[in-house]
C-alpha positions in Angstrom: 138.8 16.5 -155.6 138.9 13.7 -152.9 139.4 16.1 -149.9 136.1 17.6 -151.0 134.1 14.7 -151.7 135.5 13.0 -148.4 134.6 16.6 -146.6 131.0 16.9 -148.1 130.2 13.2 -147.4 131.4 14.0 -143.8 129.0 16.9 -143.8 126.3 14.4 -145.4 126.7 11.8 -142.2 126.6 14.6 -139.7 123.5 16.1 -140.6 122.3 13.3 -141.0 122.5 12.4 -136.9 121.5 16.0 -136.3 118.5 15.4 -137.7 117.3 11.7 -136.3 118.7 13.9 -132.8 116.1 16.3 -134.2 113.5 13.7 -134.6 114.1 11.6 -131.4 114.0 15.2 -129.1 110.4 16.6 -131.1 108.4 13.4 -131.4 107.4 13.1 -127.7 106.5 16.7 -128.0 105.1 16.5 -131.4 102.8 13.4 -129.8 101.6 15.6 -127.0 101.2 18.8 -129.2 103.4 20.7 -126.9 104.1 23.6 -128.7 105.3 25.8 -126.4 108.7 23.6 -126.1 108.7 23.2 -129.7 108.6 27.3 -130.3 111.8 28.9 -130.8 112.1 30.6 -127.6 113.8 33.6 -128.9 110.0 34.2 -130.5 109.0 34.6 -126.5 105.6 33.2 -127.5 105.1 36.0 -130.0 103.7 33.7 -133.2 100.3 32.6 -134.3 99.2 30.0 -132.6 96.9 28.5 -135.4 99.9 29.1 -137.9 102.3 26.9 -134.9 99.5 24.0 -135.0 99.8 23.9 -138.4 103.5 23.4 -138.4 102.8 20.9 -135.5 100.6 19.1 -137.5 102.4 18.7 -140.7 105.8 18.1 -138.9 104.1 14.9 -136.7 103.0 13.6 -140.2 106.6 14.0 -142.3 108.0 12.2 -139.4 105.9 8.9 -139.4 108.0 5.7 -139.7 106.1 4.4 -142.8 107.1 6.5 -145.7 103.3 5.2 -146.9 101.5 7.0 -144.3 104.2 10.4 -144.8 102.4 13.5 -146.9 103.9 14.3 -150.7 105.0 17.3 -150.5 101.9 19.0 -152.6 99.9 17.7 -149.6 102.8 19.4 -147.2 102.4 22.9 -148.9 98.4 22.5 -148.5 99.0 21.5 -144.7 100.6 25.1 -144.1 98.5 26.7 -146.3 96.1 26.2 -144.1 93.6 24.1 -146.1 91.3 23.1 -143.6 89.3 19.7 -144.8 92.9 18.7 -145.6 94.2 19.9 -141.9 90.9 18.1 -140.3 91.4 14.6 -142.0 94.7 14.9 -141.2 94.2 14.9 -137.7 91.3 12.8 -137.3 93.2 10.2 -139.6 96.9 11.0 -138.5 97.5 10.9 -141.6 95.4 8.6 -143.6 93.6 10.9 -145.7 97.1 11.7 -146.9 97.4 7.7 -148.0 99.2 6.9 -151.1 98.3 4.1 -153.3 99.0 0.4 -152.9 101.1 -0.3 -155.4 103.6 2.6 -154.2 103.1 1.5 -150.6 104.6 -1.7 -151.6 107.3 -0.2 -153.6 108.2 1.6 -150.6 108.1 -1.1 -148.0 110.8 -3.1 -150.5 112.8 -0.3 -150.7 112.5 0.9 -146.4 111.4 -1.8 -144.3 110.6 -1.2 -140.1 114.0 -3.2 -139.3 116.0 -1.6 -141.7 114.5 1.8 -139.6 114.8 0.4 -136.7 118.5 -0.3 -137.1 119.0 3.0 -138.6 117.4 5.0 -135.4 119.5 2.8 -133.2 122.5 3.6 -135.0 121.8 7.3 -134.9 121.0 7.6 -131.7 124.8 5.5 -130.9 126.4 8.2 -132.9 124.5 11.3 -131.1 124.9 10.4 -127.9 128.1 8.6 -128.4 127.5 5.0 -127.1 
């Protein structure tokens, strides 16, 4: 039972760096809506591209350092859906049409506080690029 635990929590810590890797390579091109180097290039620009800005769009909000101003993941399924007053306050507001309320902003910002992220990034990006 140990060998497996010890395995899967190996497999827990990797992904996790693959994934702030993830976050650290798309947010400069999340910022400048570049989706052509976001695309998977084995779609060879095939895909719609009010589908991709959708994607775009909802990604660059899931990935905002405040958990407060981060969609719930009702508001993520609208996002792709394609609701458009939701998708148009969204981008006007990055985000803060999507605003939860205050008494869970300040549960969050007990439980996840910007040093506490800011350490964590710094220790990711240590342990992807191996500094």
């Amino acid at each position: 039972m140990y060998p497996s635990l010890k395995a899967h929590s190996a497999t827990l810590h990797l992904n996790t760096i693959c994934m702030a890797y993830l976050v650290i390579w798309a947010k400069p091109l999340l910022d400048n809506n570049n989706t052509k180097e976001l695309a998977d290039p084995s779609l060879g620009g095939n895909y719609d591209l009010e589908e991709m800005d959708r994607v775009v769009l909802t990604a660059s909000l899931c990935i905002e350092q405040s958990p407060v101003l981060r969609p719930r993941m009702s508001q993520v399924v609208i996002l792709l859906r394609g609701d458009e007053y939701v998708a148009e306050c969204a981008k006007k507001g990055k985000g803060r049409a999507l605003l939860r309320t205050y008494s869970e902003e300040i549960f969050d910002a007990q439980d996840y506080n910007s040093t506490r992220y800011l350490n964590d990034i710094k220790r990711y990006k240590e342990l992807a690029l191996g500094s």
